[in-house]
C-alpha positions in Angstrom: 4.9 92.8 -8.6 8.4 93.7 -9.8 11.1 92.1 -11.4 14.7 92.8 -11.6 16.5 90.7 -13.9 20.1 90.3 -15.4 21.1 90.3 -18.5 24.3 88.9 -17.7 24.2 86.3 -15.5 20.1 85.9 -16.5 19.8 86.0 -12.3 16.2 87.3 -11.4 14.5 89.2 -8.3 10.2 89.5 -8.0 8.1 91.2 -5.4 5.5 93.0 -4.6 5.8 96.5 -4.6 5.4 97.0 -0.3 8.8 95.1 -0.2 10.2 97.3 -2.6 9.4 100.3 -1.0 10.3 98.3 2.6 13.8 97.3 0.9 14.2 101.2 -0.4 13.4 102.3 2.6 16.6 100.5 4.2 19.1 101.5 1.5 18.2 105.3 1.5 18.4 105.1 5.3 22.0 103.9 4.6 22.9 105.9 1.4 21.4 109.4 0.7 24.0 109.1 -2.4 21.5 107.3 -4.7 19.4 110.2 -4.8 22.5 111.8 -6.9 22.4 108.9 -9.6 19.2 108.4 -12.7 18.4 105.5 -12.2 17.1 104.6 -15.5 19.2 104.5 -18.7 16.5 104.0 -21.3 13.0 101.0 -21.9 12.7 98.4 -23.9 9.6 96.2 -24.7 7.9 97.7 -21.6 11.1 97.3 -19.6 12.7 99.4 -17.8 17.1 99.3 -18.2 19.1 100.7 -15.2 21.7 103.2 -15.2 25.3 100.8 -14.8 26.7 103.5 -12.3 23.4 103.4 -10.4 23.3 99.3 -10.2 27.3 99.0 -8.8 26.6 101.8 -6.5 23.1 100.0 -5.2 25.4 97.1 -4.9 27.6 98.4 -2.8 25.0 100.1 -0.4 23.6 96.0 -0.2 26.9 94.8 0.7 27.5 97.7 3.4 23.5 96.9 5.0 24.2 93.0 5.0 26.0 93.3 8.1 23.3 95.3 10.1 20.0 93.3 8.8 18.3 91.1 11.4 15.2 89.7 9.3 16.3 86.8 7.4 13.4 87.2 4.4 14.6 90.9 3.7 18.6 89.4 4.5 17.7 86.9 1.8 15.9 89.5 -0.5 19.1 91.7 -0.6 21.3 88.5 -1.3 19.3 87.6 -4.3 19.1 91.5 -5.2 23.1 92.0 -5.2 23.5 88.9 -6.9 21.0 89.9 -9.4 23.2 93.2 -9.6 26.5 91.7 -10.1 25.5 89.9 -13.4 26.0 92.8 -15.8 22.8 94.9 -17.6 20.0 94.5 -15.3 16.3 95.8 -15.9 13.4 95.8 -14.1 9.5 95.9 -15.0 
């Protein structure tokens, strides 16, 4: 399992590490540009903290994908995600 979770907005995101790599799998095929970001600032306790450039760019790949996604659990997923984006310092573990 994985969580993403805001420090902002304390908004979270779990799941298991196939839907990760199924969700990835989605954005990259829509973005090539988030191989140009590092993706992680820095850790703390065990967690990981994302880069803030990464996170609004990720965002905005979720937004543009949201129109063209026909499964409603990975629709749903990416909802949750962006929300979980939008809410400031986000980390993940």
């Amino acid at each position: 399992m994985v969580v993403y979770y805001s420090l902002g907005n304390r908004k979270y995101w779990f799941a298991t590490i196939e839907r990760l790599i199924q969700i990835a799998g989605i954005l990259s095929r829509k973005s090539y540009l988030l191989y140009d970001f590092d993706a992680i600032n820095d850790t703390y306790n065990d967690w990981f903290i994302l880069n803030e450039d990464y996170v609004r760019k990720l965002s905005e790949v979720i937004e543009e994908v949201l129109e063209e996604i026909e499964d409603e659990d990975i629709f749903n997923d990416l909802l949750v995600l962006k929300q979980v984006f939008e809410g400031g310092s986000v980390v993940f573990g």
